[in-house]
N, C-alpha and C positions, 0 to 999 in steps of 0.2 A: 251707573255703568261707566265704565272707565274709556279715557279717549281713545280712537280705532289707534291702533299699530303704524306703523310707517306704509307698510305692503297693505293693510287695508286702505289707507289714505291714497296710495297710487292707483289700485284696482277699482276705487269708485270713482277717486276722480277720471280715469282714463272711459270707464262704461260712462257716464251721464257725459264726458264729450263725444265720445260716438252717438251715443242717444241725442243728444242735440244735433251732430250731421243729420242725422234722420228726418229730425224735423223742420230742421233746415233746406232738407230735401223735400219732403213734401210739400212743405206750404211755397217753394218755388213755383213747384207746378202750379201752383194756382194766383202767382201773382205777376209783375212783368219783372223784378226780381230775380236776379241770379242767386243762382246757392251760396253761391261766393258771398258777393257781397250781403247776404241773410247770414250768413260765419261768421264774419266779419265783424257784424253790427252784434253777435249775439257775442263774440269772444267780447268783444270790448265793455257789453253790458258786464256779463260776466267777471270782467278783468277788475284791476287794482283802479280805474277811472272810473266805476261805479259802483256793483256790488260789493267787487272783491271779493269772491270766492274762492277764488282759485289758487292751491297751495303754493308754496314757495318753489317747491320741487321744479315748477312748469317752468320756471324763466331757466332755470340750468340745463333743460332739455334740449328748451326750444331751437337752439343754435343745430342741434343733431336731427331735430326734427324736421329744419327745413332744407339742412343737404339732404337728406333721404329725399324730401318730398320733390325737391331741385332736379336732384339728380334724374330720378324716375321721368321725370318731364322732358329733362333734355334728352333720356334716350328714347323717347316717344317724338320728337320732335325731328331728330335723327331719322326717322322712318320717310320723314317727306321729303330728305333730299336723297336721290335716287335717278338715276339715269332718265327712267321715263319722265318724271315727273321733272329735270329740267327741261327734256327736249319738250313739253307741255308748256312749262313756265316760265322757263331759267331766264332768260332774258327779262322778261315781265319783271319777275322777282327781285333780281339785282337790279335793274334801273330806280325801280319803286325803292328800294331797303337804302342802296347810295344817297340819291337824292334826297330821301326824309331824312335819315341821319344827319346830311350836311346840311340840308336847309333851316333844322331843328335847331343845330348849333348855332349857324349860321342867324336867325331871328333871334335867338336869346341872349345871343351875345350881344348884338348889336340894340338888342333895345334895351337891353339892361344897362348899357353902357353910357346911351342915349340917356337917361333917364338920372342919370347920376351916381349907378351903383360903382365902385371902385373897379380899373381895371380887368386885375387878379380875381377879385369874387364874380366878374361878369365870365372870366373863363375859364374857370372852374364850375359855376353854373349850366356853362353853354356845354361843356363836356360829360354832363352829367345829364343835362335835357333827354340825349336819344336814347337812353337805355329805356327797355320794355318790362314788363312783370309775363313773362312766358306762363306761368302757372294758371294765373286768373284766365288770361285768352284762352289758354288748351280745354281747361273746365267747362269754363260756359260755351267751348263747340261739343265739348264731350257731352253735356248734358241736355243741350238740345239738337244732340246729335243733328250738327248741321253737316250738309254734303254739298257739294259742286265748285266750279271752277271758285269762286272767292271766296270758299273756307282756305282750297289748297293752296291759294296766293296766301293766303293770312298764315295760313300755319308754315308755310314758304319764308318770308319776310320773320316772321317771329323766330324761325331757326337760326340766323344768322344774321338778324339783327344784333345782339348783344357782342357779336364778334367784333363788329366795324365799329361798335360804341366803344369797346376797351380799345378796340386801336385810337381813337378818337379823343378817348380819353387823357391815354398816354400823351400824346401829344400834347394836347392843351395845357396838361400839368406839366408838361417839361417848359412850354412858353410863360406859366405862369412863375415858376421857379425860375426863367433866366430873367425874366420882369423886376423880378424882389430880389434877384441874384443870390439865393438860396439854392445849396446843391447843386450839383452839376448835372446837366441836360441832357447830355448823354447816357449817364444812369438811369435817368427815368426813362428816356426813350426805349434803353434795351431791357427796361424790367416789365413796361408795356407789350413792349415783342415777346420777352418771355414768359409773359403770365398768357398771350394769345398762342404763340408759338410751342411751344410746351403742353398747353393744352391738348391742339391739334395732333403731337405726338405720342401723346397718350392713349389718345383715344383711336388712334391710329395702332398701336403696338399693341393693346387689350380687345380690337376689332378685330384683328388677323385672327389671331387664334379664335376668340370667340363663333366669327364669321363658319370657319372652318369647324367645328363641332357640333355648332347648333344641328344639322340635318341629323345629326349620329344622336342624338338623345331623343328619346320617347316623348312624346307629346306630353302634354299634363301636368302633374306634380314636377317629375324630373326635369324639362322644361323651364316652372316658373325656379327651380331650387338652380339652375344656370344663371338665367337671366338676370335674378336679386342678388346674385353673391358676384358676379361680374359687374353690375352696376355699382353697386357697393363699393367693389372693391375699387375701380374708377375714381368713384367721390373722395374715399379714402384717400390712394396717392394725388388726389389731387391736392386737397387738401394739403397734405404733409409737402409737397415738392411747391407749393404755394402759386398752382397755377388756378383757371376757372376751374371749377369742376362743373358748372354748368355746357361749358362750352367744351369740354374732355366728353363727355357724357352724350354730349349732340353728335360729335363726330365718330364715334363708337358707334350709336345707334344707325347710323349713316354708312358706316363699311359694313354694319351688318345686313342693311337693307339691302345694299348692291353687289352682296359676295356671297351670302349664305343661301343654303338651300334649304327650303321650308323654311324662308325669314321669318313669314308671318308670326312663327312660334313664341319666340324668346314676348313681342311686344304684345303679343294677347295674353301671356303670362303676366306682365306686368301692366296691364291694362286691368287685371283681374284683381289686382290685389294694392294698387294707387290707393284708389278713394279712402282707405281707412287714415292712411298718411297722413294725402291732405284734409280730410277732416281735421286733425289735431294741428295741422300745421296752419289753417286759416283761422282756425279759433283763437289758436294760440299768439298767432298775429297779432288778432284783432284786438284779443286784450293790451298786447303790444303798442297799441295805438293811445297817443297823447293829445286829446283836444286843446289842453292849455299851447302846444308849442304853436298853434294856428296866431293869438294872440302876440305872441314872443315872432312872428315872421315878418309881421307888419306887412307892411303893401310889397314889398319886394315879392314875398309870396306870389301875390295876385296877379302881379306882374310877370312872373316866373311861368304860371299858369296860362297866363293868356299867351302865351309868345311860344311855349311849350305846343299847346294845339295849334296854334296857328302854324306853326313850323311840320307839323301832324300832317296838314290836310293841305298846306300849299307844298311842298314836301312830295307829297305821293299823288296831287295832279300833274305837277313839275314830268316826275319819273315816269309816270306812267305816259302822258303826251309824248314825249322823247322815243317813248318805247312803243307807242302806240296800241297802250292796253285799250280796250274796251270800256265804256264813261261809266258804266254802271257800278264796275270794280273801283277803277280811281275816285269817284264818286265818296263813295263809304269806307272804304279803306283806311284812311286817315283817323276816322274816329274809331273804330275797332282796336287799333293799336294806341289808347291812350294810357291804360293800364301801367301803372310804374311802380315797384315796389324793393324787394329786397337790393336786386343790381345798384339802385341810385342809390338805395344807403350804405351801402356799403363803400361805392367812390365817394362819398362824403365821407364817411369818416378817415376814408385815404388821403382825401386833401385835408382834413383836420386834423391830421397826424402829420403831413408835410408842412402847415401853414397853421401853426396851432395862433397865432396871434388873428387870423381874421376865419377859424374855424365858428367861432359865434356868427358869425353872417353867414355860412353856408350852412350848419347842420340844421338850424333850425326852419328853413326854407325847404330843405330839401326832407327835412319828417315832415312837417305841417303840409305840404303840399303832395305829400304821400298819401295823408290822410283821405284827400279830398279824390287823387286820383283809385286809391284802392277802391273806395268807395259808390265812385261814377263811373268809372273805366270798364267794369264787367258789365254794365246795367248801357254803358255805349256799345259796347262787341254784341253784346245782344240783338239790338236795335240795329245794327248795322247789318249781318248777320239778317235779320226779320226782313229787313227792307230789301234787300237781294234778292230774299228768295230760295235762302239758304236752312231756313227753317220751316221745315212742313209738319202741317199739323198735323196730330196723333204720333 
């Protein structure tokens, strides 16, 4: 028998990784195990770091797979900020989301620094600490369908956390560049405001209309054939015009929430038709995942990690005290948002294209300690999540 076709190569490998979300999904139910991280561990089995099964095809996808799967999330995520739900939370939220972004930075910097790491790699590190993995968090409230007040903090905080982390970011990379006196500081400051700002505008100028149409389309098919081709299309210019499309895509979903009638519509469309996504897109990850860089990270890694959570959870009792949330929410909240993934690599490789001589100390901290948060980070939101009382059985 001669070997399958190209298009037979894509059609079984894409059915046996859906057939594996499946089973990735059932044997969650029955372990303390997120679906996520069960992906994860099975892409990786999977991937080119053990089996190596999986065709060459997937690494050329994968970049398309995971704005699709990005995008969808951010405008799912769009849904929780909404008039009610600040006047519910809004204060809560921003005090929490401020304060853990800066105190995040704020501890990794300063201990990295402490500790011997150079300057420049301590703040670039520290600017790359606050960002979150939105997809893993949204998953594991999606699939144990969790509800009450500290899911919609959490899914609050994860909306716009990623925004104060690119401004954050920006910044620290422009201090790091007047440090080494590479490039000029004000370019990077307004490329920062323009990859956040820009964002904001987009999502803003494809919500208008959107907002406005949604009531006038028929529930159902017509509906989700709106909702996917306007999200799309989002990711796309975002893309091309070189802003977030994570953060385009949240603010979209968010003028759809507070302007359209029968919102509900567009985000149960796309509720309906996600999971196949990220299925491909957490497997695909997972094979993405390099255990050797964990060795190449050395203790800086460890150290990265410890000062990362620590900055988590003193972070978000800091904000919430201030704010006077409730102990039980400030409590677990911190660990719920440990999850870190695509955002931080991706500002790695943006400080390793600006700072290509001390990029070897950053990227390899910032995958190897990827590893470990993709890994743990769902299997913590879970658990945080449990412990609330945010998961009820059956």
């Amino acid at each position: 028998m001669s070997a399958p076709s190209s298009i037979a190569l894509i059609l079984m490998t894409f059915g046996g990784l859906f057939l594996l979300g499946l089973v990735a999904d059932l044997v969650g139910r029955h372990t303390p195990l997120p679906r996520v991280t069960l992906l994860l561990l099975t892409g990786f089995v999977v991937g080119p770091g053990v089996l190596d099964w999986l065709p060459t095809f997937t690494v050329a996808w994968f970049p398309v797979l995971t704005e699709i799967a990005l995008a969808m999330i951010g405008f799912l995520l769009g849904q929780n900020l909404t008039r009610h739900r600040f006047e519910q939370l809004g204060r809560s939220v921003l005090a929490m989301s401020i304060s853990e972004v800066i105190v995040t930075a704020l501890l990794v910097f300063n201990g990295l620094w402490l500790i011997g790491v150079p300057l420049e790699v301590a703040l670039l590190l520290a600017g790359i600490a606050p960002a979150t993995a939105p997809a893993a968090i949204v998953d594991v409230v999606h699939e144990y369908r969790a509800r009450g007040r500290f899911t919609d903090t959490l899914l609050g905080i994860t909306a716009i956390d990623d925004a104060w982390g690119l401004l954050l970011f920006a910044v620290l990379l422009a201090s790091a560049q007047a440090l080494t006196g590479q490039g000029d500081v004000g370019v990077a400051l307004l490329h920062g405001l323009y990859d956040v700002g820009g964002a904001v505008l987009l999502g803003i100028a494809l919500g208008l209309p959107m907002a406005a149409i949604t009531g006038r389309i028929r529930p159902g098919e017509p509906s989700q054939a709106e909702a996917l081709g306007l999200v799309l299309v989002c990711a796309g210019l975002a893309e091309w015009l070189g802003v977030s499309y994570i953060l385009s895509a949240i603010v979209l979903g968010a003028i759809v929430a507070n302007l359209a009638h029968h919102h509900q519509r567009p985000f149960r469309a796309i509720e309906g038709i996600e999971w196949p996504f990220l299925i491909l897109f957490f497997l695909l990850a997972g094979a993405a995942l390099h255990v050797d860089v964990l060795a190449d990270a050395g203790w800086v890694m460890f150290a990265y990690i410890m000062l990362r959570v620590a900055g988590r959870l003193v972070g978000i009792q800091l904000g919430g005290r201030i704010n006077g949330t409730e102990r039980r929410i400030r409590q677990w909240m911190g660990l719920a948002l440990l999850p870190q993934a695509g955002v931080a690599i991706g500002m790695a490789l943006i400080a390793a294209q600006r700072f290509p001589e001390i990029g070897d100390a950053v990227l390899p901290v910032i995958l190897a300690s990827t590893v470990i948060f993709e890994l743990v980070g769902p299997v913590a939101t879970r658990w945080a999540l449990s412990r609330v009382g945010d998961i009820r059985a059956g």
